[in-house]
N, C-alpha and C positions, 0 to 999 in steps of 0.2 A: 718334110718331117711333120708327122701328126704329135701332139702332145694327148695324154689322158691323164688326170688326177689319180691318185694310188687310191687303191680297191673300188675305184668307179667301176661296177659291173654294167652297169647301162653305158655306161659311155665308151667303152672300149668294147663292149658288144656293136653300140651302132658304127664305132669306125671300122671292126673288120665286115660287118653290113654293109659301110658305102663304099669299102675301098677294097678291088678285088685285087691288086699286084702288090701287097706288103708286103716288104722283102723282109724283116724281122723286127722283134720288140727287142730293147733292151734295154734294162733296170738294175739298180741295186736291190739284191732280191730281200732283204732286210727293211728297204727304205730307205732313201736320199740320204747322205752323212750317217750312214750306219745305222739307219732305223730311228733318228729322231723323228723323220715321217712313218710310222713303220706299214709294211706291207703284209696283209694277210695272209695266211698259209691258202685259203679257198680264193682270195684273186691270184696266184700265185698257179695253182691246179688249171684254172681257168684261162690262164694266159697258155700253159702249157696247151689243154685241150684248142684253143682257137690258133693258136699257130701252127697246130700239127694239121688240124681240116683244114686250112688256108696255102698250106704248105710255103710259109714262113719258116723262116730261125727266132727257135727263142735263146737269146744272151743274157747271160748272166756276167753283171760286172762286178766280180767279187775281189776288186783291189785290196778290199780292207779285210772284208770278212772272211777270205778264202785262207785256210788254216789259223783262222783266230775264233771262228764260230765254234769250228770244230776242224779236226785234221781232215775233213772232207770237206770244210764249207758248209754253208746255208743249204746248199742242194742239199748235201748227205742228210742233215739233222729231217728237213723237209721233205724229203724221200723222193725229189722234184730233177728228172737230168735234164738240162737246157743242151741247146745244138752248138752252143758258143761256149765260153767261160771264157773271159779276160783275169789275166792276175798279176800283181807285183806286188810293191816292197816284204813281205815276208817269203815271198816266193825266191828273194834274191838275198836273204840274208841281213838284210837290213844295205846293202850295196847299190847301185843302181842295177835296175832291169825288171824284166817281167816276161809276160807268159800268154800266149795262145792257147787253149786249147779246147778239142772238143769232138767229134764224130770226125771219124776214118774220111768219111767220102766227101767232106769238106775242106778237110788239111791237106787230103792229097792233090789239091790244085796248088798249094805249096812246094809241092814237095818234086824235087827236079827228074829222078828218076820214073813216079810214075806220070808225071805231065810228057816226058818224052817219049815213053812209050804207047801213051794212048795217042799221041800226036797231036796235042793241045800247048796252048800256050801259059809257060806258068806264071804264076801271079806272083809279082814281086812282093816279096816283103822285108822292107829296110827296116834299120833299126842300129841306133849306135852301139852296141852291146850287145849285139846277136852273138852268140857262141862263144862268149867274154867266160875264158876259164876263170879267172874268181870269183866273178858273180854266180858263175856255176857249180863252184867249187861251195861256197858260204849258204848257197841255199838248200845244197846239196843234204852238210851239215846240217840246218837250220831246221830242216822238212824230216831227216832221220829224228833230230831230238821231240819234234813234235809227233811223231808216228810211236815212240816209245815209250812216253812221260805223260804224265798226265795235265801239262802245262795248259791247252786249253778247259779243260774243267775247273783246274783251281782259277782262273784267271774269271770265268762265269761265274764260280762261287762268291767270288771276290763282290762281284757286280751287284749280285744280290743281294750281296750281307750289306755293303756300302751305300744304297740305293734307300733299303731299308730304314739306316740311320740317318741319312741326312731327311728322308721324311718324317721322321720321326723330331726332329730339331725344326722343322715347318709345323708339328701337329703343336710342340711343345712352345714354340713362340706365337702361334697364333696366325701363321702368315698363309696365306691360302695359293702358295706357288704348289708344284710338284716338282721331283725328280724323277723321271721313268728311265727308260730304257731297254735292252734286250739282252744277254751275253755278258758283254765284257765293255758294254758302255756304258755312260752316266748324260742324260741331258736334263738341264734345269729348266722350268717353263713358267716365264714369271709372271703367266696372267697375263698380258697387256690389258684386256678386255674385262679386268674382276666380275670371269663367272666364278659361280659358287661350284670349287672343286675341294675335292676330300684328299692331302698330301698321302698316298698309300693307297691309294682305289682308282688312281689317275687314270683313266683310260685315252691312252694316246692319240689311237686310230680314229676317235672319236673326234676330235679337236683336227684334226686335217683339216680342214677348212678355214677355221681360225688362226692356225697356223701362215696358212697359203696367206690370208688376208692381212694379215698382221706376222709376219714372222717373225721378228726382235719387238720387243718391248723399250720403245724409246728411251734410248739411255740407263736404263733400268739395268740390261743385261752386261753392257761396258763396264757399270761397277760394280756390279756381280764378279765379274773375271779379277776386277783390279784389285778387290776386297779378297779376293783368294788367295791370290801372286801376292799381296803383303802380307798374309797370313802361311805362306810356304808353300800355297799350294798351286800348278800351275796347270790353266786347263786351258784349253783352245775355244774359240768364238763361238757363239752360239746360247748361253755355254755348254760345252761338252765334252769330256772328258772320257779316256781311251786306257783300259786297266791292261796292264803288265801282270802275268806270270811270277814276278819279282815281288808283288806289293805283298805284302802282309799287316801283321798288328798294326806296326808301328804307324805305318803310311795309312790305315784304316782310322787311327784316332786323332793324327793330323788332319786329314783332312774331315774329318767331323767338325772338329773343333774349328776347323778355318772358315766349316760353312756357318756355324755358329755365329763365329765373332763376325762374316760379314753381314750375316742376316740384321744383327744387333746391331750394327754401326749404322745400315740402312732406316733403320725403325728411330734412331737416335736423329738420323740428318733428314728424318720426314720422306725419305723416300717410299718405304712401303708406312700403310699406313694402315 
């Protein structure tokens, strides 16, 4: 397994340079944990372009973002088709299970009928929940509501207008973190390193490195999350936080107000400074 840092154009240039048998790349096409690292739409093109001369699979593992970026995923928006695509939890309704998919002449080593015919041996593929009618049945549901509604838009608006405000509650206290993100995420980034950044000008992709070298802010980010969760609002490690279809007003000025009062309890107990 070769590793490359995201949108390193030099660096994933020279490995498919030293390395002629890649069997494929694959990525979250958004960015690790849904774009808190985010990936570029042109290293993105370019992974496409070098695995297709190399004659590589490009995979796209769009667990999170496949039908929440958009009813087509990261590819659609990106205009980008990989040879792979991995998928679950929205794929299955919120149920256990998930999803293969991807070009004809790759699945059909799957698939019993034509491996028997061409007189090849087909590739197993286990799985507890292979052809599990509820989970088929729920996402079945789950993938019509999202192809008819416009649940992934509002759910991106959401991200936007919310993203917006809590930088705006950083411009207003004086704290030099940011909130970015893409879609229908929210990541907080609390500086470890106090460079001089502008809360609403954040440039993520930029900070890659910083990130890699310093990813959590010692202790900083822990009460970040716990300063939320006492405040009502509950977001996952990182911090980062995953917008629902569901949220509106109401969940829009709670959780303002949550980043509010944790930003002020931190400036009170000397943590930011």
């Amino acid at each position: 397994m070769l590793l490359c840092d995201p949108n390193d154009v030099d660096g994933i240039t020279r490995i498919f340079n030293d390395h002629r048998d890649i069997a494929a790349v694959i990525l979250e096409p958004t960015g690790a944990t849904f774009g808190k690292m985010p990936i570029l739409p042109s290293y993105l093109s370019l992974l496409r372009d070098l695995t297709r001369q190399a004659g590589a699979m490009l995979i796209f593992d769009e667990v999170v973002t496949g039908f929440r970026v958009s009813p087509g995923g990261l590819q659609a928006v990106a205009g980008i088709t990989p040879d792979i695509t991995t998928l679950a939890k929205i794929v299955s309704g919120g149920l256990p299970g998930g999803a293969v998919v991807g070009r004809k002449d790759i699945l059909d080593w799957l698939d019993f009928k034509v491996t028997k015919a061409a007189g090849r041996e087909k590739i197993g593929h286990q799985g507890t929940f292979n052809a599990n009618p509820v989970s088929a049945a729920a996402g079945i549901a789950t993938l019509e509501i999202l192809s008819t509604t416009d649940a992934c838009a509002r759910a991106n608006a959401y991200g936007t207008e919310v993203r917006a405000k809590m930088n705006q509650v950083l411009i207003e206290e004086r704290v030099k973190w940011a909130v970015h993100g893409s879609y229908s995420a929210i990541h907080i980034y609390t500086n470890p390193d106090g460079a001089d950044i502008t809360p609403g000008s954040f440039d993520a992709a930029a900070f890659i490195p910083r990130m890699i070298e310093k990813p959590l802010g010692k202790d900083v980010t822990g009460q970040v999350r716990m300063g939320l969760l006492v405040n009502g609002v509950d977001v996952n490690s990182g911090p980062s936080g995953t917008i629902s279809a569901t949220h509106g007003d109401a969940e829009m000025a709670i959780t303002v107000d949550a980043f509010r009062s944790t930003v002020r309890a931190m400036k009170r107990e000397g943590t930011i400074t």
